[in-house]
MARTIDO-71847 format. One record per residue (C-alpha): y, x, z; residue number from 1; residue in one letter. Coordinates in nm, 4 decimals. Layout:
{v = Y	u = X	w = Z	nr = NUM	rest = A}
...
This chain:
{v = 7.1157	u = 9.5212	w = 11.9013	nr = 1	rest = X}
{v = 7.2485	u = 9.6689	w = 11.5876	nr = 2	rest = X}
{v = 7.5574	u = 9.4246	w = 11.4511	nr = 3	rest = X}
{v = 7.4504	u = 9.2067	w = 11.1354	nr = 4	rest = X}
{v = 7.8082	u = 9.0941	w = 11.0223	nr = 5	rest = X}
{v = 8.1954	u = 9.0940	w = 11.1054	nr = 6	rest = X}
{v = 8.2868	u = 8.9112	w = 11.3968	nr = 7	rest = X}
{v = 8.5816	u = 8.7386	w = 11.3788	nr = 8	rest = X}
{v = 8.8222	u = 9.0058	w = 11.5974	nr = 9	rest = X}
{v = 9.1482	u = 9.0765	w = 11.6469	nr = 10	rest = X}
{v = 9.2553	u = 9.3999	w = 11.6570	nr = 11	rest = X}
{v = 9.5597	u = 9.5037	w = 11.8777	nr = 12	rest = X}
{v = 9.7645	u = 9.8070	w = 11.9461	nr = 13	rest = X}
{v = 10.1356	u = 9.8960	w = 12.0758	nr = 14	rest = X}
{v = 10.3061	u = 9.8683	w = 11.6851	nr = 15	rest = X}
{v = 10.0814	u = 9.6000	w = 11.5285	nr = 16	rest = X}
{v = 9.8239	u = 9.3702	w = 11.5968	nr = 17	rest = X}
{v = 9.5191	u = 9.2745	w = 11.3254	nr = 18	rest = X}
{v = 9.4500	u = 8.9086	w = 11.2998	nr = 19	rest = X}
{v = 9.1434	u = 8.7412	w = 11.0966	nr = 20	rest = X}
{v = 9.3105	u = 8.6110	w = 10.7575	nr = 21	rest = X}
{v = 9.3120	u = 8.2479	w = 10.8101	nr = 22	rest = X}
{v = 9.5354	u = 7.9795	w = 10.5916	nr = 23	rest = X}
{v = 9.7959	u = 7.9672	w = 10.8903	nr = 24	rest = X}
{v = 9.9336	u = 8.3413	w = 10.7771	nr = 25	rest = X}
{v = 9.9994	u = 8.2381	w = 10.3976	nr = 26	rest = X}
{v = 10.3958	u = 8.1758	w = 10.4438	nr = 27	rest = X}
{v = 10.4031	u = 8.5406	w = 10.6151	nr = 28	rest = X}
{v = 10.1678	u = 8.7015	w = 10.4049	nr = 29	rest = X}
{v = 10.3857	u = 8.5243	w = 10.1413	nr = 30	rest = X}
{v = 10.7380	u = 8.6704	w = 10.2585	nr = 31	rest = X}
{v = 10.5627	u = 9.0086	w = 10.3455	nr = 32	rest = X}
{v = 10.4705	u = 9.0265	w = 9.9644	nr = 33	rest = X}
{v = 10.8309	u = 8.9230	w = 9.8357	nr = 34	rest = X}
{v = 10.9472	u = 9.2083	w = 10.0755	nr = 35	rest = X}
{v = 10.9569	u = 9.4663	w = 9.7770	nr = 36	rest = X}
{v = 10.8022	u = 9.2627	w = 9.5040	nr = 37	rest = X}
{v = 10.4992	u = 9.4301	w = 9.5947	nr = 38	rest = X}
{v = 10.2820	u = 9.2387	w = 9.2931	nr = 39	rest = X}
{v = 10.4725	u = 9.4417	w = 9.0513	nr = 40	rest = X}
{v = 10.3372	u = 9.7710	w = 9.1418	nr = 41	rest = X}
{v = 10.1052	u = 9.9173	w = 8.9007	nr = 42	rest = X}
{v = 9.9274	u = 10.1811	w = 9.1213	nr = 43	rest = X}
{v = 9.7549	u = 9.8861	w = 9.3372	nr = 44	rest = X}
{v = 9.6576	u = 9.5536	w = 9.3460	nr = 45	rest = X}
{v = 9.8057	u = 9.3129	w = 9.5759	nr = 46	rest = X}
{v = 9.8051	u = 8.8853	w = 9.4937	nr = 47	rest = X}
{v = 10.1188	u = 8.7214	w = 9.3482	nr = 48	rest = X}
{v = 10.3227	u = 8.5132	w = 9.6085	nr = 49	rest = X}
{v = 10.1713	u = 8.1961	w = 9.3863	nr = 50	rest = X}
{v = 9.7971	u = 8.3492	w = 9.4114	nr = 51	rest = X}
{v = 9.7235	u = 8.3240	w = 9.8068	nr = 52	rest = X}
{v = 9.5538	u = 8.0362	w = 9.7911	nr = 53	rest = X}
{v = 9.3034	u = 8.2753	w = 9.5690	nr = 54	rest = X}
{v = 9.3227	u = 8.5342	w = 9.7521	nr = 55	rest = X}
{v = 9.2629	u = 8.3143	w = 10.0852	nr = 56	rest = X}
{v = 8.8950	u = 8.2041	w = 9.9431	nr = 57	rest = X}
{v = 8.8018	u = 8.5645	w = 9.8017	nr = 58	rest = X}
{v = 8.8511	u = 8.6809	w = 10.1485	nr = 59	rest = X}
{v = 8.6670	u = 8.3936	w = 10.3571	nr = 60	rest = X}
{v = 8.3393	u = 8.4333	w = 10.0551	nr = 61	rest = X}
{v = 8.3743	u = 8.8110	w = 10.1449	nr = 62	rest = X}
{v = 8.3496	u = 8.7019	w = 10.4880	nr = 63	rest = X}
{v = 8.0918	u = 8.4609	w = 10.4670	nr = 64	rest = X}
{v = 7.8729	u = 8.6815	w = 10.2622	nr = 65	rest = X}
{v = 7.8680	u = 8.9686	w = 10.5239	nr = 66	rest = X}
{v = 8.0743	u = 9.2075	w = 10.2474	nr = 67	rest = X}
{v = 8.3845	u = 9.2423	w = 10.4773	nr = 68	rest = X}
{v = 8.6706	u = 9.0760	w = 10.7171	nr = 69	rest = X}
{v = 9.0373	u = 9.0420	w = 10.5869	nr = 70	rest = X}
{v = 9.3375	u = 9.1095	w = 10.8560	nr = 71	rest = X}
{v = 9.6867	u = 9.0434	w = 10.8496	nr = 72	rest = X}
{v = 9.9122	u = 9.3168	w = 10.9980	nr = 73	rest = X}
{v = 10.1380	u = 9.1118	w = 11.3062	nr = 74	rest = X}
{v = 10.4559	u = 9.3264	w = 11.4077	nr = 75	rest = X}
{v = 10.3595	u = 9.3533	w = 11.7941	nr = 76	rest = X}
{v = 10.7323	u = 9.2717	w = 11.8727	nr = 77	rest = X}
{v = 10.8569	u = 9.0212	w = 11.6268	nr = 78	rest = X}
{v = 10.5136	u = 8.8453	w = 11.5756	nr = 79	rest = X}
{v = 10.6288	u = 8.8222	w = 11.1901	nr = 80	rest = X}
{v = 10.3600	u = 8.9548	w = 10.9603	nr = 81	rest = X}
{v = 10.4013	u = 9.2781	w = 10.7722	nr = 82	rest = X}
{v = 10.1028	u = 9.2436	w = 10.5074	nr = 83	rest = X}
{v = 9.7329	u = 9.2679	w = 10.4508	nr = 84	rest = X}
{v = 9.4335	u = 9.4684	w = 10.5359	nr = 85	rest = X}
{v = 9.0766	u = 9.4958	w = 10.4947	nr = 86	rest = X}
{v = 8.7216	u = 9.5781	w = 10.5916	nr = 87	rest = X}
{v = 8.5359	u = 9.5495	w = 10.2681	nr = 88	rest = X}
{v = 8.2237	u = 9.6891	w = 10.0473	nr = 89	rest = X}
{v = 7.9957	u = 9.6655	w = 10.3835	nr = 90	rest = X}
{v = 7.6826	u = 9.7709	w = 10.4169	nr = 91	rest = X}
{v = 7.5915	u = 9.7786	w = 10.7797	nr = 92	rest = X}
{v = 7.2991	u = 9.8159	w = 10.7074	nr = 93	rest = X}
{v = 7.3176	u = 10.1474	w = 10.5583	nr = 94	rest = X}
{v = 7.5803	u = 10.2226	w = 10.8339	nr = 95	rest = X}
{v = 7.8781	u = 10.2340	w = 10.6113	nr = 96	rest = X}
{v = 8.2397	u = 10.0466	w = 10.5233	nr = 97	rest = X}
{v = 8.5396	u = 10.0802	w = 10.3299	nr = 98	rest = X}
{v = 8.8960	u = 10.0210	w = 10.4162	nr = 99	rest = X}
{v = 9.0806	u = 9.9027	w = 10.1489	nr = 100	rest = X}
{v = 9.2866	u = 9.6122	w = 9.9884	nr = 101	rest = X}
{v = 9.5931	u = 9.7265	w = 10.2369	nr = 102	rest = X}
{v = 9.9685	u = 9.6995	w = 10.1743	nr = 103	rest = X}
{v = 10.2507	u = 9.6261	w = 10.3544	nr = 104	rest = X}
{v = 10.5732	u = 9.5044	w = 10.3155	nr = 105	rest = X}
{v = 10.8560	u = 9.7267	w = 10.2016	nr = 106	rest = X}
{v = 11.0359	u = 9.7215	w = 10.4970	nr = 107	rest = X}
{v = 10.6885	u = 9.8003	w = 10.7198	nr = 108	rest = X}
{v = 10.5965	u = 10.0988	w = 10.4675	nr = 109	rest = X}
{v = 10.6939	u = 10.4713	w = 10.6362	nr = 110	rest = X}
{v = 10.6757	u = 10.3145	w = 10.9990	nr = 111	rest = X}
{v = 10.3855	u = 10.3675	w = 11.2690	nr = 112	rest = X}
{v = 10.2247	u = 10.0397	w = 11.1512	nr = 113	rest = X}
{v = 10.0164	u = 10.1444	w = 10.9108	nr = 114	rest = X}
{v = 9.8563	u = 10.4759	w = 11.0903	nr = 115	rest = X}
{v = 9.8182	u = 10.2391	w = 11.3617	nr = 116	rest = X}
{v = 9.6259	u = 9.9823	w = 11.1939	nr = 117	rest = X}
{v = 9.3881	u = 10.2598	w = 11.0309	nr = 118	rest = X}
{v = 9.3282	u = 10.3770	w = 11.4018	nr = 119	rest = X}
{v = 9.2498	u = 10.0315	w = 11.5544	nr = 120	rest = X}
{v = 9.0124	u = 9.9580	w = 11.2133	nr = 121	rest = X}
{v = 8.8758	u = 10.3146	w = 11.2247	nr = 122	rest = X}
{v = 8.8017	u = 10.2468	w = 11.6036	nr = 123	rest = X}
{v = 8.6442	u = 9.9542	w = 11.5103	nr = 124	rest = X}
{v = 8.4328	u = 10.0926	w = 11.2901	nr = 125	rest = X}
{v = 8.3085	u = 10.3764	w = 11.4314	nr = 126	rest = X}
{v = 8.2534	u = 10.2500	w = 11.8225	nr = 127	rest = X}
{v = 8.1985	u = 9.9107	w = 11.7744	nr = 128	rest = X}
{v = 8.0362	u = 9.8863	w = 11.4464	nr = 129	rest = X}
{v = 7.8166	u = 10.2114	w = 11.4985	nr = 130	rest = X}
{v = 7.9056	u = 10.3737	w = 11.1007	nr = 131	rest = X}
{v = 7.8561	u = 10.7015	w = 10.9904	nr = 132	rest = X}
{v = 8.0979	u = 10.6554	w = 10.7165	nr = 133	rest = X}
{v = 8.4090	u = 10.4911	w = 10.6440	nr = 134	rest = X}
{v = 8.5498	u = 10.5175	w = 10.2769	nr = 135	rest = X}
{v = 8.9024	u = 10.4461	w = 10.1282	nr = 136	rest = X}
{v = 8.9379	u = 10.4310	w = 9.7700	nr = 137	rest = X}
{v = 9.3426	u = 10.4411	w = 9.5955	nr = 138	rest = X}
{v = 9.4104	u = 10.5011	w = 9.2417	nr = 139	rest = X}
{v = 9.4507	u = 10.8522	w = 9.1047	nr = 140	rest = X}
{v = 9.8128	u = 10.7611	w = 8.9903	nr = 141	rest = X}
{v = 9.8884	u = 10.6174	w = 9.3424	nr = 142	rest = X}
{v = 10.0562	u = 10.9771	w = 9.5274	nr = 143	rest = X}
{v = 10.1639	u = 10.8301	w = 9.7539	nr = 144	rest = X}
{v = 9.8108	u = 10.6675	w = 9.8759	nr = 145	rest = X}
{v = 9.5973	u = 10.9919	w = 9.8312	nr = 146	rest = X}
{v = 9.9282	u = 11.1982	w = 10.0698	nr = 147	rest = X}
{v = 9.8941	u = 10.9110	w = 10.3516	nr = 148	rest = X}
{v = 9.4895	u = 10.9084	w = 10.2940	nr = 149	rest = X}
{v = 9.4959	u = 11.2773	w = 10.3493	nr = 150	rest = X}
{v = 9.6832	u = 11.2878	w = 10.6487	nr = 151	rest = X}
{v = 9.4899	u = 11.0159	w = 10.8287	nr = 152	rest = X}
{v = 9.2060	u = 11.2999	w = 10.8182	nr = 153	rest = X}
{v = 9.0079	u = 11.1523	w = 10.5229	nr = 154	rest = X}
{v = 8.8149	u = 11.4223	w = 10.2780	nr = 155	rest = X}
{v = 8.8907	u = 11.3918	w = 9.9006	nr = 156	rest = X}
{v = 8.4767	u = 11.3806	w = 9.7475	nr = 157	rest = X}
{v = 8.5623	u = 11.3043	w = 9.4004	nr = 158	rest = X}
{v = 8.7091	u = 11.0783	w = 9.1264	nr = 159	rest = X}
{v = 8.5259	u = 10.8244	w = 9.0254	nr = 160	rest = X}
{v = 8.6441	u = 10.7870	w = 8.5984	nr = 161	rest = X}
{v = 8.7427	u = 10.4713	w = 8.4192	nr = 162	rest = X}
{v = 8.6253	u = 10.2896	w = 8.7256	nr = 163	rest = X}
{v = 8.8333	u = 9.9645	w = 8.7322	nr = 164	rest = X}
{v = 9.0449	u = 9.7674	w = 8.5174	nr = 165	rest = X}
{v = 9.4237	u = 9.6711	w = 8.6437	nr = 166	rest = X}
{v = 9.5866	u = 9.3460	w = 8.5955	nr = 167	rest = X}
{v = 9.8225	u = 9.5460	w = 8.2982	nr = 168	rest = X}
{v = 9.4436	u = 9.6693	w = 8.1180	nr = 169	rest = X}
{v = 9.5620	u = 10.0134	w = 8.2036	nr = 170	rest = X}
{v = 9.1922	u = 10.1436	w = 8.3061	nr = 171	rest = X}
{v = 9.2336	u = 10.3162	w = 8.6138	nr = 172	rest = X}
{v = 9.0408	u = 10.6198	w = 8.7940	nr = 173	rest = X}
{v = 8.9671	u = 10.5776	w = 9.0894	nr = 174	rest = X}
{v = 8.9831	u = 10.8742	w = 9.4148	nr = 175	rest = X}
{v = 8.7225	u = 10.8475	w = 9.6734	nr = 176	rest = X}
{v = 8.7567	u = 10.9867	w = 9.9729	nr = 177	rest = X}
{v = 8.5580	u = 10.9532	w = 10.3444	nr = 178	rest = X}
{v = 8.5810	u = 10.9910	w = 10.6886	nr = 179	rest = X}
{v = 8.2448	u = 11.0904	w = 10.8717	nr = 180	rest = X}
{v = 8.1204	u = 10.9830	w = 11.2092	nr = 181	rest = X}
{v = 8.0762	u = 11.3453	w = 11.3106	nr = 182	rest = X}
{v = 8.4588	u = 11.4322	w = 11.2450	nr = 183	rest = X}
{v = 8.5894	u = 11.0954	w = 11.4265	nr = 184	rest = X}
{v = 8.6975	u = 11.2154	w = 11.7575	nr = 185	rest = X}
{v = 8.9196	u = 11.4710	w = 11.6370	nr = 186	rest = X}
{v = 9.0495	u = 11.2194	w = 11.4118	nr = 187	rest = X}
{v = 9.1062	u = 11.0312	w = 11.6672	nr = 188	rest = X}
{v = 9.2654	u = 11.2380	w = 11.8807	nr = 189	rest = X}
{v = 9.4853	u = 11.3443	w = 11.5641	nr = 190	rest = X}
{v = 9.5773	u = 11.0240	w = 11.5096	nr = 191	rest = X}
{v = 9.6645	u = 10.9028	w = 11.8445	nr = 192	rest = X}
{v = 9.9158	u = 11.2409	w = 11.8812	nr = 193	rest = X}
{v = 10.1042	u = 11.1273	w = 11.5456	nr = 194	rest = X}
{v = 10.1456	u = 10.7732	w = 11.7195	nr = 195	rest = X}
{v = 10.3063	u = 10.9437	w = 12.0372	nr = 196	rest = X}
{v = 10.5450	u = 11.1108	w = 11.8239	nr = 197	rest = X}
């Protein structure tokens, strides 16, 4: 029976763990966010310490509505959480999702965290979900996105112009880029040797 929405899962690995968004996270997600002032940054959009209330009903409509499932990132040791992720822009239907919405606390940035939450969401997606594409989006000014979007295996397809407005009204382009169902077990395996190193 093909799958018709998101499940509520959790998502677990040997760094991090991926827990359902509910309201119980927001003092986390809210000290994850301060880590690094990460609302200030101009090359992505993440919710203002005083905005998760917001940003907790976005994510249960998105939910609700069969669009997506928002995660927060759990430090497998410490339990504290280290930020935010997302399945979003669904359409099961037509076999595809996006990953997106992601960021992590300053401290959690650089680490094995984040590779290892795109593996257990890419896993996801792929065996469980049954896509035959995955897409992450990051803004063309964001270098440091399109490097670690890149090395997760992902294929640069284009750049989409003038496609969203930021909070500042600088009007940002946006890169797309893809991962395939026919190129996910050497990702995988690709992915899983970084992790081991």
């Amino acid at each position: 029976m093909e799958p018709v929405g998101f499940e509520q899962v959790t998502l677990t690995g040997n760094y991090c763990r991926l827990e359902p968004f509910s309201e119980q996270h927001c003092d986390g997600l809210k000290l994850a966010i301060e880590d690094g002032e990460l609302w200030k940054l101009i090359v992505t959009t993440v919710p203002h310490p005083d905005e998760l209330n917001d940003f907790y009903e976005a994510a249960s409509s998105s939910h609700q509505k069969g669009d997506g499932l928002t995660f927060v990132t759990i430090d497998q040791n410490s339990d504290k959480v280290l930020g935010s992720t997302r399945f979003m822009s669904a359409s099961l239907e037509h076999k595809r999702v996006e990953i997106g919405t992601t960021f992590l606390a300053k401290s959690a940035q650089r680490t094995a965290v984040n590779t290892e939450a795109k593996l257990l969401m890419m896993s996801y997606a792929f065996e469980v979900l049954k896509v035959n594409r995955l897409e992450l989006k990051t803004d063309y000014l964001n270098t440091i996105s399109r490097t670690a979007i890149l090395r997760l295996g992902a294929k640069q397809e284009g750049i989409l112009r003038n496609h969203m407005v930021m909070r500042d009204g600088r009007v940002r382009d946006t890169v797309m880029f893809s991962i395939l169902k026919k190129d996910w077990a050497g990702i995988k395996h690709n992915l899983e040797l970084m992790l081991d190193h």
